[in-house]
C-alpha positions as CSV (number, residue, x, y, z in Angstrom):
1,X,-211.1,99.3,18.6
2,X,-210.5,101.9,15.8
3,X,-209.0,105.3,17.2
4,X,-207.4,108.4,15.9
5,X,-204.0,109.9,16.9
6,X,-203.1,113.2,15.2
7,X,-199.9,115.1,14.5
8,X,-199.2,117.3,11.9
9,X,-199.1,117.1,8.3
10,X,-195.5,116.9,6.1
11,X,-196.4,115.2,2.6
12,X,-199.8,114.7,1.5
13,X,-201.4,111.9,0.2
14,X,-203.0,108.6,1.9
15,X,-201.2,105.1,2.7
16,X,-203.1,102.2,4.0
17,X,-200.9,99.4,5.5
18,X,-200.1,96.8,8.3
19,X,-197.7,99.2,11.2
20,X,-193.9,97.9,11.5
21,X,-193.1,99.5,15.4
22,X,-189.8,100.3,15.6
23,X,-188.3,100.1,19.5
24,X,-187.3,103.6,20.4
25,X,-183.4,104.1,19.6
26,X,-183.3,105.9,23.5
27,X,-180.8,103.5,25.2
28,X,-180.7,102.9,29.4
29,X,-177.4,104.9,29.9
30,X,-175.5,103.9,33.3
31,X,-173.9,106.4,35.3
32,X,-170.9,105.3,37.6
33,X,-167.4,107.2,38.2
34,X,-164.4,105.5,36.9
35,X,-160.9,105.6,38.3
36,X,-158.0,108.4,37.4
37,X,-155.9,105.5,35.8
38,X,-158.9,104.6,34.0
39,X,-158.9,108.3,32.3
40,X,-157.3,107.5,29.2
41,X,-158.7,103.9,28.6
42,X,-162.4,105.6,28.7
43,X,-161.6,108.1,26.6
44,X,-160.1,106.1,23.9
45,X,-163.3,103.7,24.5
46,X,-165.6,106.9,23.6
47,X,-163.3,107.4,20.5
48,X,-163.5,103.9,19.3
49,X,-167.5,103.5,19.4
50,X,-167.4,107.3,17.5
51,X,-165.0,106.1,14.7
52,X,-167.2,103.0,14.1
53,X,-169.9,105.3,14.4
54,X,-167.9,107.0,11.1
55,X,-167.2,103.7,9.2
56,X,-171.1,102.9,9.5
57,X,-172.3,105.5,8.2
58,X,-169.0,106.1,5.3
59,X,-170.2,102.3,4.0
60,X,-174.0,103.8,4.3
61,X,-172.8,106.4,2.3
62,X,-171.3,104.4,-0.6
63,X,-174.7,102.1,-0.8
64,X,-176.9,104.9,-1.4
65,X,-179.4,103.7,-4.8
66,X,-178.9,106.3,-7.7
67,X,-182.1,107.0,-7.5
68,X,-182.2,107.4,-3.6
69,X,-183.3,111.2,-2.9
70,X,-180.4,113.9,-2.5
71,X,-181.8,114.7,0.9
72,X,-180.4,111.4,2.2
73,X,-177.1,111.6,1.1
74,X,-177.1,115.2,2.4
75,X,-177.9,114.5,5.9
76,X,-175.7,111.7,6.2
77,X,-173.5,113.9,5.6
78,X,-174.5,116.0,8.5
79,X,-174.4,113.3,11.0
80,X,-170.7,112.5,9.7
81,X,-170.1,116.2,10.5
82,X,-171.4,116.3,13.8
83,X,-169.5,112.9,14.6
84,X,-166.2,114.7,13.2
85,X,-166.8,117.9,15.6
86,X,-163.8,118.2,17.4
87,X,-165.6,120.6,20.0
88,X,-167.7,117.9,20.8
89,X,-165.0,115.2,21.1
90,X,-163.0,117.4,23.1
91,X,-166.3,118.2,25.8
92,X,-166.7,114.5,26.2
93,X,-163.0,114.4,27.1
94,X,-162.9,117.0,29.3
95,X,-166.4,115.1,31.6
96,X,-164.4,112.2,31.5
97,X,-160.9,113.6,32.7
98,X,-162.4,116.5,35.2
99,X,-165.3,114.7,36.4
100,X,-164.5,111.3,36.0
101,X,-167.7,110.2,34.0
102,X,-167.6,107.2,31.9
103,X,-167.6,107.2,28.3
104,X,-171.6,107.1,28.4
105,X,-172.1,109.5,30.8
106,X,-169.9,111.7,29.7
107,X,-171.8,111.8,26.3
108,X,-175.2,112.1,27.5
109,X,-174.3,114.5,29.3
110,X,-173.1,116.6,26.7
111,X,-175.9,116.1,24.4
112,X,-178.2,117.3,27.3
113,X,-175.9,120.7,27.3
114,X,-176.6,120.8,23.1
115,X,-180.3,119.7,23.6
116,X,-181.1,122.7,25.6
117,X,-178.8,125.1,23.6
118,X,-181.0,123.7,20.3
119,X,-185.0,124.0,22.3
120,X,-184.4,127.5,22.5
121,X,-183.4,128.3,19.0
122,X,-185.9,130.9,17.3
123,X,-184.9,128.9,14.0
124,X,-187.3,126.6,13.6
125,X,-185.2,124.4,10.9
126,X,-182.5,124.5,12.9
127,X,-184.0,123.8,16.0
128,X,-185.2,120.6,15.0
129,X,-181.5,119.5,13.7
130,X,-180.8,118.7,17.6
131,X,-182.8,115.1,16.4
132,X,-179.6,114.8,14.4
133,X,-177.3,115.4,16.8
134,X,-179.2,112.7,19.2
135,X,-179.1,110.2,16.7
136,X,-175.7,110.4,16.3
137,X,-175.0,110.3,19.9
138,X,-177.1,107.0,20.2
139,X,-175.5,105.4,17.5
140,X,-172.3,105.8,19.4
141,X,-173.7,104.3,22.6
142,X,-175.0,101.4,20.6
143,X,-171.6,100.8,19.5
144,X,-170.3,100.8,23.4
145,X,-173.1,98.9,24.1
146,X,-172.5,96.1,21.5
147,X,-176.2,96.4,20.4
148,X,-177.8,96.3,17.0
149,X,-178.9,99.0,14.7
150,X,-182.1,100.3,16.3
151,X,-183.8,99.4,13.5
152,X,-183.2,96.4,11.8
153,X,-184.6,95.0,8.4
154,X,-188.3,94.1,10.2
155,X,-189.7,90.6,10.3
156,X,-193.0,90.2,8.3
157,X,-196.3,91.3,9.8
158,X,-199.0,88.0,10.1
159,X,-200.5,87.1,6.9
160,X,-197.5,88.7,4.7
161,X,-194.8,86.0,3.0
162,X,-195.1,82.4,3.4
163,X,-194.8,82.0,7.1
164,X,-195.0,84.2,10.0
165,X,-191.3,85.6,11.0
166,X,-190.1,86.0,7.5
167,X,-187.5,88.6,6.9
168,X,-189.1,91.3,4.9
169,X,-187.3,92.3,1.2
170,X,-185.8,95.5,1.1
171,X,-186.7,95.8,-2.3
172,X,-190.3,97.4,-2.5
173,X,-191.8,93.3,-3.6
174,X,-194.1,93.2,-0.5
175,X,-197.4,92.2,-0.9
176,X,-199.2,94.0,1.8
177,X,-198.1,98.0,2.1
178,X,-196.3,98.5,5.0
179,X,-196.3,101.8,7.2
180,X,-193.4,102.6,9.6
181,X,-194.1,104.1,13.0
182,X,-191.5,105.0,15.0
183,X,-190.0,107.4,17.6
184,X,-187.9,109.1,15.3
185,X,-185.7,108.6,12.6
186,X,-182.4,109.1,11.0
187,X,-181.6,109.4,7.6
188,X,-179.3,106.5,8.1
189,X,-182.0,104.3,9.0
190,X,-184.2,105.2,6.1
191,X,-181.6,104.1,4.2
192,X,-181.5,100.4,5.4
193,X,-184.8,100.2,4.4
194,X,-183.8,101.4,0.6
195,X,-186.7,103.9,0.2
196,X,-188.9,101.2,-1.2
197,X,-190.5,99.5,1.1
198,X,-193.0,101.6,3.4
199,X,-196.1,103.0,2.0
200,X,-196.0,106.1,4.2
201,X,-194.3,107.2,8.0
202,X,-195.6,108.2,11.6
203,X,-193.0,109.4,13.7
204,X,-194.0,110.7,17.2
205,X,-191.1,113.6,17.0
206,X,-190.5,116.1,14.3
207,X,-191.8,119.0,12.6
208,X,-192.8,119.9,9.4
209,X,-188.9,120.9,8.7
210,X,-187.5,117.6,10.2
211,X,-185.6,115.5,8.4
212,X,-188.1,112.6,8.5
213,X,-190.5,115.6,6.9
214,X,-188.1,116.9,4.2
215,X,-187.5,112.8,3.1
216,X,-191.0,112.3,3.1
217,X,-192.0,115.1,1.0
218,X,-188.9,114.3,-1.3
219,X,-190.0,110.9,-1.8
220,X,-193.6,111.5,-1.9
221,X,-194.7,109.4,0.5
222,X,-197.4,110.0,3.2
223,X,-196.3,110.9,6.4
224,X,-197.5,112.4,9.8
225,X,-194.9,113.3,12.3
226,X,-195.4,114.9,16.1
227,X,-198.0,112.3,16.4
228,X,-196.8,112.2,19.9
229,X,-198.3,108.8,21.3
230,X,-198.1,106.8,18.3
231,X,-195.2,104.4,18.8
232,X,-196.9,103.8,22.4
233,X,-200.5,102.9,21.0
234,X,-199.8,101.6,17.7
235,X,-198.8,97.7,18.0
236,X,-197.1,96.0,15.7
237,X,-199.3,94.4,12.9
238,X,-201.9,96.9,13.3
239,X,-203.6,98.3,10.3
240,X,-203.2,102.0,9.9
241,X,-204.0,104.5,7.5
242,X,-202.3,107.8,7.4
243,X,-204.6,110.7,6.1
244,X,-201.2,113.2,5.0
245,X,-203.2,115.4,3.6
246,X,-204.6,116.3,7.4
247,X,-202.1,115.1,9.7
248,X,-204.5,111.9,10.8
249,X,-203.9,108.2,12.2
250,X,-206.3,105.8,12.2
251,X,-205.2,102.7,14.1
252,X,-207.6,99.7,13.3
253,X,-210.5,100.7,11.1
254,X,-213.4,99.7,10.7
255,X,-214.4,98.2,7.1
256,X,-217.0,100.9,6.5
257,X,-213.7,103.4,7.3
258,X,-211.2,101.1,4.9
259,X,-213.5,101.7,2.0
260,X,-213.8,105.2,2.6
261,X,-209.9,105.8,2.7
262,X,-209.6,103.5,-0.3
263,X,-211.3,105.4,-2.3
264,X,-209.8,108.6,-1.5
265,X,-206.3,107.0,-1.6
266,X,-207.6,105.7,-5.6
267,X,-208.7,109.1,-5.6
268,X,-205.2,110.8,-4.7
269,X,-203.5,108.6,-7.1
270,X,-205.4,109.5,-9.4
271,X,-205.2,113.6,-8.7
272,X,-201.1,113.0,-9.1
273,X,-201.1,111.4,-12.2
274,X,-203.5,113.9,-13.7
275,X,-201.2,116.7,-11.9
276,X,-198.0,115.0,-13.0
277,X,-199.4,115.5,-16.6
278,X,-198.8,119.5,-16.0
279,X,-195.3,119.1,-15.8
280,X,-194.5,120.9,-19.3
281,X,-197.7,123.1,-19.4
282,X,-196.7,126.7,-18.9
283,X,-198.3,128.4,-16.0
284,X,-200.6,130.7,-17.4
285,X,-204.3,131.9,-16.2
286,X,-207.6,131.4,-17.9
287,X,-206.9,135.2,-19.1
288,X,-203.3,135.0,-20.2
289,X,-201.5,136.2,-17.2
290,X,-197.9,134.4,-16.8
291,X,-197.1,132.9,-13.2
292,X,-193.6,132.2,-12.2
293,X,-193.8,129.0,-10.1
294,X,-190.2,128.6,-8.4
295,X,-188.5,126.3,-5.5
296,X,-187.3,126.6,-2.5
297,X,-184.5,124.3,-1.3
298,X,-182.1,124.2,1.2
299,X,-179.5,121.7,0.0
300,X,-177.2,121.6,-3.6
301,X,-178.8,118.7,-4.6
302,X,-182.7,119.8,-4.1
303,X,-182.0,121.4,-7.9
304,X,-182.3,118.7,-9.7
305,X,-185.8,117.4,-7.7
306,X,-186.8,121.5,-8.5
307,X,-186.2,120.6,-12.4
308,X,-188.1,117.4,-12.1
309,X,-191.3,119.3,-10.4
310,X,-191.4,121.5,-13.2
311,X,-190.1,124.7,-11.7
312,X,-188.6,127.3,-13.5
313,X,-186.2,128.5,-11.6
314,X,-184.5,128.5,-7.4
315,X,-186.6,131.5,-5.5
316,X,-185.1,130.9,-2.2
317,X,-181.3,128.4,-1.8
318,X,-181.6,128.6,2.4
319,X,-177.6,128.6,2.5
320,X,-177.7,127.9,6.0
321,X,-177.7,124.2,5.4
322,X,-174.2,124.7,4.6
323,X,-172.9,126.1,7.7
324,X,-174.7,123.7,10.2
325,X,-173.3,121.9,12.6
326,X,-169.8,122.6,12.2
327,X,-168.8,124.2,15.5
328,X,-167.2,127.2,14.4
329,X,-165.6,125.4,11.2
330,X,-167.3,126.9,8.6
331,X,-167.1,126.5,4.6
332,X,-164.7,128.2,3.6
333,X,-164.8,130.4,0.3
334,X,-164.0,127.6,-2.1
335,X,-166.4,124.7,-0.9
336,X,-169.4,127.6,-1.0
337,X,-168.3,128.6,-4.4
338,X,-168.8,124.7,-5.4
339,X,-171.8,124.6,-3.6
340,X,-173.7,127.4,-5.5
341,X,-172.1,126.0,-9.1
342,X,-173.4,123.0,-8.3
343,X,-177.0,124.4,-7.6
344,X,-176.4,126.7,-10.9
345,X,-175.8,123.9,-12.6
346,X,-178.6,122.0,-12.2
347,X,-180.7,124.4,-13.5
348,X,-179.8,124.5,-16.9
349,X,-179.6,128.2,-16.9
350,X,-182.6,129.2,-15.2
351,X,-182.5,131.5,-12.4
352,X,-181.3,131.0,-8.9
353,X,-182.2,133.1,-6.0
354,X,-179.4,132.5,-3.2
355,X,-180.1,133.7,0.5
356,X,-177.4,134.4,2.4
357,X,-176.9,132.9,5.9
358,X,-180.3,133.4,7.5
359,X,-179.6,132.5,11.3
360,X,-179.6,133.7,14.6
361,X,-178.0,134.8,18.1
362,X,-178.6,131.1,18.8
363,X,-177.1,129.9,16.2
364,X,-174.9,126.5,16.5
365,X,-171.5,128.2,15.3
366,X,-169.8,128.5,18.0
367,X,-169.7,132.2,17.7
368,X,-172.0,134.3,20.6
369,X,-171.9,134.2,24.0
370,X,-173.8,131.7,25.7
371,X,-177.5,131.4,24.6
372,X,-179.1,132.8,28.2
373,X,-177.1,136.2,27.5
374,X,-180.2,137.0,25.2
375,X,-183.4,137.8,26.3
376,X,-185.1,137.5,23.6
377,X,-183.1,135.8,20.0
378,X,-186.6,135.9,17.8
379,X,-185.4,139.9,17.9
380,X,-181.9,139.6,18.2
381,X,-178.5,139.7,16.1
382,X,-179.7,137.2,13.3
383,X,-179.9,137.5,9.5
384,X,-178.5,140.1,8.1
385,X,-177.2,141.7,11.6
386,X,-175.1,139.0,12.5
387,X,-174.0,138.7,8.8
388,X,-172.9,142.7,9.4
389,X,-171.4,141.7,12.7
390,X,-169.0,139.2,11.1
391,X,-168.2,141.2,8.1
392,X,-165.0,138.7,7.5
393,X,-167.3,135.8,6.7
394,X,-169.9,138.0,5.5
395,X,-167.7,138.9,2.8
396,X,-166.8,135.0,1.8
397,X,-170.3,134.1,1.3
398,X,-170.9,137.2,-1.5
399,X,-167.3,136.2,-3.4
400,X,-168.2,132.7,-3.1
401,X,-171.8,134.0,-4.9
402,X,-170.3,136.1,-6.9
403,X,-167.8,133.8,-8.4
404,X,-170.5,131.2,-8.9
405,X,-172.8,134.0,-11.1
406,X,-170.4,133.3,-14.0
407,X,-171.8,130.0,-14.3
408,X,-175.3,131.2,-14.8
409,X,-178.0,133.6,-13.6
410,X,-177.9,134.5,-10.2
411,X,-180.0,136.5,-7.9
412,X,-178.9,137.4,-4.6
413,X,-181.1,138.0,-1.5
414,X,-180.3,139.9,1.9
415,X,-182.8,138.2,4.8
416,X,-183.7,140.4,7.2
417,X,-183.4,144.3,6.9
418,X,-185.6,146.8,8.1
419,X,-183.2,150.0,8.2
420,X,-181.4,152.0,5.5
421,X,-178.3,151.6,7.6
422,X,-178.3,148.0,7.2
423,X,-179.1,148.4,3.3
424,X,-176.2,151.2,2.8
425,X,-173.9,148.5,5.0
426,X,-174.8,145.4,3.1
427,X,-174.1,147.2,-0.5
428,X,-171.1,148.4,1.2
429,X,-170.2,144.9,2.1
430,X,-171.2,143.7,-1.4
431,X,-168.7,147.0,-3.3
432,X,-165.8,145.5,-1.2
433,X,-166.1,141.8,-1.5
434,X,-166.3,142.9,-5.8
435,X,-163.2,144.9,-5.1
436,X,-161.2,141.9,-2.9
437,X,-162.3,139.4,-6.0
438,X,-160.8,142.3,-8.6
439,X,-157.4,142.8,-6.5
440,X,-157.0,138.6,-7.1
441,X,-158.1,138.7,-10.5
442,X,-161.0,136.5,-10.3
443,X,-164.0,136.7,-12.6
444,X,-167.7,137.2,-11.2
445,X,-170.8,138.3,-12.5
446,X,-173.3,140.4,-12.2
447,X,-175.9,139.5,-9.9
448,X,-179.5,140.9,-9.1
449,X,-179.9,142.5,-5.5
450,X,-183.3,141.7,-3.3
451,X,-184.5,142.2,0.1
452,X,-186.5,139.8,1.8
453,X,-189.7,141.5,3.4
454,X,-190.5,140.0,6.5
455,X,-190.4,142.6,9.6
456,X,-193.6,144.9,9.2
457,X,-190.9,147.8,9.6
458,X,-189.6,146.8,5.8
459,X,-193.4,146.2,4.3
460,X,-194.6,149.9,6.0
461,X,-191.4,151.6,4.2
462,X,-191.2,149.4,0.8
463,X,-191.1,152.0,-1.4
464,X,-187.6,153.5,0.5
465,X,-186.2,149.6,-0.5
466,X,-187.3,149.5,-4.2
467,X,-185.1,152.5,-4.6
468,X,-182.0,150.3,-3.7
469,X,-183.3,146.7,-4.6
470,X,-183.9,145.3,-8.0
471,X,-186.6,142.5,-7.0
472,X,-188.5,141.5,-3.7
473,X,-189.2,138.5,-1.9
474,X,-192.1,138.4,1.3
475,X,-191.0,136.1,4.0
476,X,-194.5,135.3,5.2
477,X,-193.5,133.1,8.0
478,X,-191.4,135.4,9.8
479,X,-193.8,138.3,8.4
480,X,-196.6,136.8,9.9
481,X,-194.5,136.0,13.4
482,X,-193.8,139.5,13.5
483,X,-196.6,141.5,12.8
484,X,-198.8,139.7,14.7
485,X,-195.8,138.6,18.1
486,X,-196.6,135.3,18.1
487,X,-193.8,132.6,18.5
488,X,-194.4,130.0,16.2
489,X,-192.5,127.3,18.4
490,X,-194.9,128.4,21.8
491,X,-197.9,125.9,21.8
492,X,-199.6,128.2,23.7
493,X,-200.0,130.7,21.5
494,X,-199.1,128.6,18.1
495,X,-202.9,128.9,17.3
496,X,-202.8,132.8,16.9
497,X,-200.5,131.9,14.5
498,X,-202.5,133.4,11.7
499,X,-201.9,134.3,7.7
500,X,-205.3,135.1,7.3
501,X,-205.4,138.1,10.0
502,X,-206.4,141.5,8.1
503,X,-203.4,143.0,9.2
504,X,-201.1,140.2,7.9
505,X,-202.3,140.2,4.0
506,X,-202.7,144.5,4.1
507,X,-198.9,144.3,4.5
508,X,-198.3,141.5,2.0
509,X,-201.2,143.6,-0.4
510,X,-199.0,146.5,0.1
511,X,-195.7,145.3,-0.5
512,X,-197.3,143.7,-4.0
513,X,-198.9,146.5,-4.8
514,X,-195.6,149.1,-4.6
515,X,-193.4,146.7,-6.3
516,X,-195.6,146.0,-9.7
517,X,-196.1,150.1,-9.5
518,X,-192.4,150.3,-9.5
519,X,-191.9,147.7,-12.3
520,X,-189.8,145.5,-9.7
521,X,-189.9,141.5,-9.4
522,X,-191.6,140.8,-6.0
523,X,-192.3,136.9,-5.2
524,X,-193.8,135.2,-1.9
525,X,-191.7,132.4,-0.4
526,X,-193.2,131.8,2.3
527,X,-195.5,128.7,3.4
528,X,-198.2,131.0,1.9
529,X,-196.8,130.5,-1.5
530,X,-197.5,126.7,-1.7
531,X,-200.9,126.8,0.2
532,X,-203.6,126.3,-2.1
533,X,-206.2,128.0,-0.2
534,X,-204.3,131.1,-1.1
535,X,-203.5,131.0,-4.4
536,X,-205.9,133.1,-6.0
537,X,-206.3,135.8,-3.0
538,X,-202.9,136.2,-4.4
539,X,-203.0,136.1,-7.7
540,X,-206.3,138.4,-7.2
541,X,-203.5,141.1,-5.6
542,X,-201.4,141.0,-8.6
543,X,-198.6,138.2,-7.3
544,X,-196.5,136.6,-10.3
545,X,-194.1,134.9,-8.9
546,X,-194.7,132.1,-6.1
547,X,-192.1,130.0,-4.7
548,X,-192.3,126.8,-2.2
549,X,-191.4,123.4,-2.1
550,X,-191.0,121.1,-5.6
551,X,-193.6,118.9,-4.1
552,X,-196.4,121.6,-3.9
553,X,-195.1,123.4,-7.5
554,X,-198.2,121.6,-9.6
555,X,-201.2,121.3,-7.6
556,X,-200.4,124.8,-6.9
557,X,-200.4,125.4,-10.9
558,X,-203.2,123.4,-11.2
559,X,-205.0,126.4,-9.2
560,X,-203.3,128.9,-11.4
561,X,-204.8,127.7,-14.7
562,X,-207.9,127.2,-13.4
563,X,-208.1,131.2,-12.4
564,X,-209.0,134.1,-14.3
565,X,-206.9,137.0,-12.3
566,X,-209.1,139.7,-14.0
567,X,-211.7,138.7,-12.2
568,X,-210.0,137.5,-9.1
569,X,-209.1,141.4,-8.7
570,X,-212.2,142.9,-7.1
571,X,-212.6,140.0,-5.0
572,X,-209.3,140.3,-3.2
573,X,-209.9,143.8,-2.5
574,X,-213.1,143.1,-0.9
575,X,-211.3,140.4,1.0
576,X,-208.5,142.8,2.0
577,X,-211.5,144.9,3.0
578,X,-213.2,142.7,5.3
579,X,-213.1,142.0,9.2
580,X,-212.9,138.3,8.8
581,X,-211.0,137.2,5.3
582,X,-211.1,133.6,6.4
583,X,-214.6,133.5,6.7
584,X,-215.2,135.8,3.3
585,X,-212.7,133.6,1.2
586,X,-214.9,130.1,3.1
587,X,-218.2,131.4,1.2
């Protein structure tokens, strides 16, 4: 019986194959109290399963393809991290020893303390890092457990190899496509797997930041994640087709349905070799108007996919990547400074736009009080307050910058203001860190300054922030949260969620507006940027400069060169105008 299961959608495209169900990785944990002289022989049972945990992963590591995506590599390394946190070793200790729990309870237990801490993080990138943090905690009960891998290389689906039961190749020579559905998964699983096989994913977790999402999209492969019942109603064998382009499953077509999605899958193809054609074609519109297309990235290694897109330049390095999951242990001014070279780098001397740290009172550093001290994080000390509250690492992120700026053009980016205080602090902060890198007789260079627009507070005053700021960069996610108070990890109110409300793109009009008057570089970087639907309303309100993911960069200059901005003026400004833009910019 053909149904649909939908979820939402991470990397476009369509993928027809037979489903490979992977068994969730969510173990039976037992729950008994062990003996005081036990104490140390538990313990030391935890740390064994944890440092094959390590070696695993170390030997994953050292098998990655050369042509594997930088994301994998990247978190890999983030599990390794959270398997070396010492806080967390030392919290397992401490249920075993005080309460007596074994070695799995004591774990579990733990990761239910994290898992809580991570659901109510305003973040929503680093909110769905707790999947790492689980996967890392079930790969060490596996290892107590004696089990396999959660995943192991999958036995052929009916009809594919010479018999029924034949172990697939991991080397993409499969006949029929194949489409993995799963609860969740781990970069280190994706890796067994060597990228080549699976037409496209369907993971009943994640968001559209997960890592599952960020692979995906990296790889170019179809996927649909936070389809929540799929690994319950999709059986093994099945044939599926995931629509990526709307966040769709269909389980068991009909034929009539099969041709359809063929053809629009021939289609697709199709559309990407004709977009991958505009690699080298500069960005310009029908009446001559130059568009800046940049990419966002939120690892070192992303640079070299940004190049590869066709972008011109990094317009938002999220540097909080870097600082994750280290319990209070973070980089240091020397591994940031190689961090940022190594981004620099990979641009060939194009432009990089680095962020500083971007996160909040509940952020996973091992910093703030307890997470239920704040009423309310979404408005709390994050950004650019907490950066001002820890002026000490504050200041090791801009020398680290600073240093790097030798290497090649840098821009740098504050997250977060809304008050002249915080401005006059920041530069304050920026003077002294130049003076610290003086007294040790380093070089630096010079560096542009920009403020990221995304409280209403900053949009209503822009012209008070051009005077201090030599480009712009509109937030629109947070923008929209803000102006409009809707939490955009509440279901309930996630549907309010809304870039198209008239009071949303005033603001985003207005900000535009001031900064081209001013002569001042202003760029969106937002989700806006890289939706296609709203390409022109902002190329109609005089936007240059768009910057979003390397896998949205040419459909989104595919847009651009079809447009002719002189004439795209008026009708923005009758959009702006209207009661209902939505329904204007659907006619």
């Amino acid at each position: 019986m053909t149904f649909a299961i939908h979820g939402l959608a991470v990397s476009r495209g369509i993928a027809i194959g037979r489903a490979v169900v992977v068994a969730s990785s969510r173990m039976e944990v037992v729950h008994y109290f062990i003996r005081p002289d036990q104490v140390e022989a538990e313990i030391q049972r935890a740390r064994t399963a944890r440092n094959a945990v390590i070696d695993e992963l170390r030997r994953l590591q050292e098998e990655v393809p050369k042509d594997a995506p930088g994301e994998l590599d990247a978190l890999l390394e983030v599990h390794l991290m959270l398997l070396q946190d010492q806080a967390l070793a030392e919290a397992i200790r401490n249920w075993i020893s005080d309460r007596l729990y074994n070695a799995e309870w004591a774990l579990t237990t733990q990761l239910e303390i994290i898992s809580r801490q991570f659901d109510e993080m305003d973040d929503e990138y680093l909110r769905e890092r707790k999947a790492d943090l689980e996967q890392v905690v079930e790969r060490i009960l596996r290892h107590m457990k004696g089990a396999a891998s959660p995943i192991s290389p999958p036995m052929a689906p009916a009809g594919v190899g010479a018999a029924s039961g034949q172990q697939l190749p991991l080397d993409g020579t499969v006949d029929t496509p194949l489409v993995l559905v799963a609860q969740d998964l781990s970069p280190a699983d994706m890796l067994q797997f060597k990228s080549k096989v699976f037409a496209g994913f369907i993971t009943a977790v994640g968001g559209k930041t997960s890592h599952t999402a960020i692979v995906a999209r990296s790889m170019d492969i179809p996927a649909v994640v936070g389809a929540r019942a799929a690994s319950q109603l999709i059986r093994q064998d099945d044939w599926v087709i995931i629509d990526g382009n709307e966040g769709v499953v269909i389980v068991d077509p009909t034929p009539i349905i099969l041709e359809e999605y063929s053809f629009r899958q021939r289609q697709s193809e199709l559309e990407r070799e004709r977009l991958a054609r505009l690699r080298f074609t500069p960005s310009l519109t029908m009446d001559g108007q130059r568009v800046e297309l940049l990419a966002n990235i939120e690892q070192p290694s992303d640079g070299a996919a940004a190049v590869r897109a066709g972008a011109v330049g990094v317009g938002l390095f999220r540097t909080e990547f870097l600082f994750m999951g280290r319990s209070g242990n973070l980089p240091g001014e020397e591994e940031q400074y190689r961090a940022y070279c190594e981004v620099i780098s990979s641009m060939h001397g194009m432009p990089v736009t680095i962020r500083t740290l971007d996160v909040g009172a509940d952020k996973p550093l091992d910093k703030a009080q307890p997470k239920d001290y704040y009423l309310n994080p979404a408005l709390g000390l994050r950004a650019i307050r907490w950066s001002l509250a820890d002026p000490v690492m504050f200041r090791t992120q801009l020398r680290a910058i600073l240093r790097a700026a030798v290497h090649g053009p840098v821009k740098l980016l504050f997250p977060m203001l809304a008050h002249r205080s915080e401005i006059e602090q920041t530069l304050a902060q920026l003077r002294q860190a130049q003076t610290e890198l003086d007294t040790r007789g380093l070089a630096y260079g010079k560096v542009k300054l920009g403020a990221m627009i995304e409280i209403p507070a900053a949009a209503l005053t822009v012209r008070s922030f051009l005077k201090y700021f030599d480009f712009l960069s509109i937030g629109t996610n947070d923008l929209i949260q803000y102006t409009l108070a809707i939490d955009r990890a509440d279901e309930a109110v996630a549907h309010l969620y809304d870039p198209m409300h008239p009071a949303v793109l005033r603001l985003v009009a207005e900000v535009i507006a001031a900064a081209n008057a001013a002569g001042k570089e202003v760029c969106v970087c937002g989700e806006m940027a890289g939706d296609l639907s709203m390409t022109r309303l902002l190329l109609g309100l005089g936007l240059r400069s768009f910057s979003m993911h390397p896998a949205q960069i040419l459909a989104v200059k595919q847009e651009i060169l079809r447009a002719d901005s002189c004439k795209l003026a008026p009708w923005a400004n009758e959009v702006l105008d209207s009661e209902t833009p939505a329904q204007m910019m659907a006619h």
